[in-house]
N, C-alpha and C positions, 0 to 999 in steps of 0.2 A: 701860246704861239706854237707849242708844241701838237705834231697830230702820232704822237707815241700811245699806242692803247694804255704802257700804265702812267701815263703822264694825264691823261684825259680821264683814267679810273680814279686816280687817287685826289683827282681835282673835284670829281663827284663826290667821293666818300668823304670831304673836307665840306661840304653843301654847296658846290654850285647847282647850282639848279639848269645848267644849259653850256656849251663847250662850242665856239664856233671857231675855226682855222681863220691866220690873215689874209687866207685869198678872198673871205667875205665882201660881196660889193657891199658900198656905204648904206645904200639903203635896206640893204637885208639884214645891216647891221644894226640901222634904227628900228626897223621891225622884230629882229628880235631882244632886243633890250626893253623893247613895249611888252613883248611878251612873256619876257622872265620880271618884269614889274608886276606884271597884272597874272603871274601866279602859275605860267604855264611852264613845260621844259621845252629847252630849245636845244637841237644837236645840229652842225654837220651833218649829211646825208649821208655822208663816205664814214662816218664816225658813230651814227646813230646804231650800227650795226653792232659791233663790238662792244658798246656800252652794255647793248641788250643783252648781248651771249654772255658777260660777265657779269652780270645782275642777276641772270635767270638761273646761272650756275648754283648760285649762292643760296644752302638752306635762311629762312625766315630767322630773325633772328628771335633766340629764347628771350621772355618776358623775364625784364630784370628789374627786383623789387626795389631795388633801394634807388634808381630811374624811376621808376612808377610814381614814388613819392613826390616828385620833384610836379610844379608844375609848368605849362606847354612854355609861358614865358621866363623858368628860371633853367629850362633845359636849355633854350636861345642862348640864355644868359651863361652859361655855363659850359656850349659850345664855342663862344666867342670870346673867353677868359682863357679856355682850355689853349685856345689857338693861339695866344698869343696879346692877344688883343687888349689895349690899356681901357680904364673905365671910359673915358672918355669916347674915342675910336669905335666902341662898344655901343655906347650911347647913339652915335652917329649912325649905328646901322641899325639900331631900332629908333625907329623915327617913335616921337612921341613920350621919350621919357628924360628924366634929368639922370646926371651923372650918381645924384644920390641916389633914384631908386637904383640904377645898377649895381651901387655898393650895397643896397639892402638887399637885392637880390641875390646878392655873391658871398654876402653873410647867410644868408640862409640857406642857402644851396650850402656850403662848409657844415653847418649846425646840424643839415639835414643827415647829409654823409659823411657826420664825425670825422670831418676834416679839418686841418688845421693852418694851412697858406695854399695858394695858390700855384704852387708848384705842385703839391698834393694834389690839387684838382684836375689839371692838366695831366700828373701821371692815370689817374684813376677814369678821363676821359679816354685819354691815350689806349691803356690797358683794355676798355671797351670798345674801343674803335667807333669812338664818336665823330672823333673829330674828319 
């Protein structure tokens, strides 16, 4: 609801993939929900600016080894644990898996990066700014 630059940045750098204000008409609001489904970003025009200047700002981020190990579906898995997010809720946002693979993925992800609960996980995402 917010059109605050670090309210819209920091909703970015959590994964949203796209940021629209509530003066959206209804159907630019179905067209872009089509569009962040099917994998594109979607901004505000008046908003697309500032995402950019703060994005562009920003050096690439350094190659971190003990991330690298992890793979594309326990990085997901270990964004959405970090955030807060219960296994279930977790599940619900990755279509297509059961609540236990989440727990075998969130054990593994721990095992990977000698971690030991979930609190741990979320400081050490935190600390990297993953989330």
């Amino acid at each position: 609801m917010s059109d605050a630059p670090e309210d819209v940045i920091s909703t970015i750098r959590a994964g949203a993939r796209g940021y629209v204000t509530k003066t959206i008409a209804p159907d630019d609001l179905v067209d872009a929900i089509g569009a962040v489904a099917a994998g594109d970003a979607v901004f505000s025009p008046r908003l697309a600016g500032f995402v950019l200047d703060a994005f562009s700002s920003e050096a690439p981020p350094a190659t971190d080894p003990e991330l690298e190990q992890l793979t594309p579906r326990e990085r997901e898995v270990l964004r959405l644990i970090a955030r807060g997010y219960a296994y279930q809720r977790s599940r619900a946002a990755i279509s297509g898996i059961s609540v236990k693979t989440v727990e075998t993925h969130v054990s593994s992800v721990l095992r990977k990066l000698q971690l030991s609960s979930r609190h741990q996980l979320a400081r050490w995402a935190t600390d990297r700014r993953l989330l």
